[in-house]
C-alpha positions in Angstrom: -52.0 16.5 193.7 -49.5 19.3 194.2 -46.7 18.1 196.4 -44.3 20.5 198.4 -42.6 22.0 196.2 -45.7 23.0 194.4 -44.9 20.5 191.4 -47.6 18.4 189.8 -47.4 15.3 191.5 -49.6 12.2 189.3 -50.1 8.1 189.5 -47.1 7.6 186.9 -44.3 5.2 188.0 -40.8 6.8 188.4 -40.0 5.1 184.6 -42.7 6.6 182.7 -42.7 10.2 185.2 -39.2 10.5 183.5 -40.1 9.8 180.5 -42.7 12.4 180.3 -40.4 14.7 181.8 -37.4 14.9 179.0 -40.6 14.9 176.6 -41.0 18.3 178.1 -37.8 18.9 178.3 -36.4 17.4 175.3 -35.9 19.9 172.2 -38.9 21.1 171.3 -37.0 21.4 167.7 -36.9 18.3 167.7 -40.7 17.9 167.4 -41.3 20.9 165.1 -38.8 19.1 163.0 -41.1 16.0 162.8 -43.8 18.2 162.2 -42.6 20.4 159.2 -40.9 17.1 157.5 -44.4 15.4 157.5 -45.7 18.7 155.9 -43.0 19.0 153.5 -42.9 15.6 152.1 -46.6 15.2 152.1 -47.7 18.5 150.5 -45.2 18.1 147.6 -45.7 14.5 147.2 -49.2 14.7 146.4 -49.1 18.2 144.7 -51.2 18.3 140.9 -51.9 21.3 139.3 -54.2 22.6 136.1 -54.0 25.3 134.1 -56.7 26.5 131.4 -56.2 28.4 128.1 -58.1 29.8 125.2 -57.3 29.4 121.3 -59.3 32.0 119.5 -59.2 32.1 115.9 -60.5 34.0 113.2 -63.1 32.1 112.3 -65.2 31.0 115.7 -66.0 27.5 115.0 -62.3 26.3 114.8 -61.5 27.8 118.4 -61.2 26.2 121.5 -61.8 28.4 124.6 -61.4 25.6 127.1 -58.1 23.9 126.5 -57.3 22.2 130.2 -53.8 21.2 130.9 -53.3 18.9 134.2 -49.5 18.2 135.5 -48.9 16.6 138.4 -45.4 15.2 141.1 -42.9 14.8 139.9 -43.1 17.7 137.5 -42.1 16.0 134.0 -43.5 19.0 132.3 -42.0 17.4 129.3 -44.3 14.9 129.0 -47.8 16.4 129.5 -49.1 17.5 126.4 -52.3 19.2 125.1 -54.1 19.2 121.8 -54.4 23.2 120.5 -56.6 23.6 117.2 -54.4 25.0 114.5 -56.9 27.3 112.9 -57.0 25.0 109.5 -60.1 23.2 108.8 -60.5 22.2 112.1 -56.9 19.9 112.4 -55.3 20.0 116.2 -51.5 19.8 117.1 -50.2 17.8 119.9 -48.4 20.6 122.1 -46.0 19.5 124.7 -45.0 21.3 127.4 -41.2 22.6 128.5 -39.4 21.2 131.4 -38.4 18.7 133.5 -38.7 20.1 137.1 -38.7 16.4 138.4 -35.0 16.2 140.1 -35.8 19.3 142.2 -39.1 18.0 143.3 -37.9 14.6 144.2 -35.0 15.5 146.3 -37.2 18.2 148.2 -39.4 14.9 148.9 -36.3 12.9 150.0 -34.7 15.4 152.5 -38.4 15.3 154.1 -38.3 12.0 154.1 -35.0 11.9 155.6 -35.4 14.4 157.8 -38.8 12.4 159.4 -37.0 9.4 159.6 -34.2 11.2 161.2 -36.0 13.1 163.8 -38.5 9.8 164.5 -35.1 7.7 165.2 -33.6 10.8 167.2 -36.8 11.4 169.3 -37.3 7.5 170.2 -34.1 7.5 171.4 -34.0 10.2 173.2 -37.0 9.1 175.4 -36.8 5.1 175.5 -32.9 5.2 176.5 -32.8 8.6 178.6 -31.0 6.2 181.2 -28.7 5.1 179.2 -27.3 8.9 178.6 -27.2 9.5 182.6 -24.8 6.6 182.9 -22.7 7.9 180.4 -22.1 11.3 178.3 -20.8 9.8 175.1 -24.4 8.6 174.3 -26.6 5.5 175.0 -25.2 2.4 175.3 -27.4 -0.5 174.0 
């Protein structure tokens, strides 16, 4: 019901109301920041990719026009090869790939991992010991 002041008045007890209230107050960056580190982590963590190629030689049999290449996290380029046909009596060459992209890729995972745990830790106590920053403004005193 609306009460006097024309707030939203509800069932809650007085623990839980303010609770609910520094979740609406509380930084809403706070939240987006939980968000975009699930996203980040997630999205690169899981992250394969494919590529496809042609090898076209002169004479038609000895081509391959569906050479598939799969890569996947952590990006150790280095170590995904494909076979490519070498044109000579129908022989095939192991080709491996260049780079090692893996470092990058791994500590983009471990920031957003970080940063989720971070935010997770920041949030819970920012709502479960609200109190505890009323009584005093160094922080929350456990």
């Amino acid at each position: 019901r609306l009460g006097d002041a024309g707030t939203f008045s509800s069932c809650f007890n007085s623990s839980v109301e303010s609770h609910l209230s520094q979740l609406h107050d509380c930084d809403i960056f706070s939240i987006s920041h939980q968000f975009f580190a699930i996203f980040a982590f997630s999205t690169c963590g899981s992250y394969s990719g494919m590529f496809k190629m042609a090898m076209e030689c002169k004479n038609r049999t000895e081509s391959n026009l569906g050479i598939e290449v799969q890569f996947e996290y952590p990006f150790r380029l280095h170590q995904v090869y494909f076979d490519a046909p070498t044109c000579k009596e129908r022989n095939t060459k192991r080709i491996f790939l260049v780079g090692d992209y893996s470092s990058s890729a791994e500590f983009f995972v471990t920031i957003g991992v970080f940063a989720f745990l971070y935010s997770t830790a920041a949030l819970s106590i920012y709502i479960f010991f609200y109190e505890k920053y009323k009584e005093n403004n160094k922080g929350p005193l456990i």
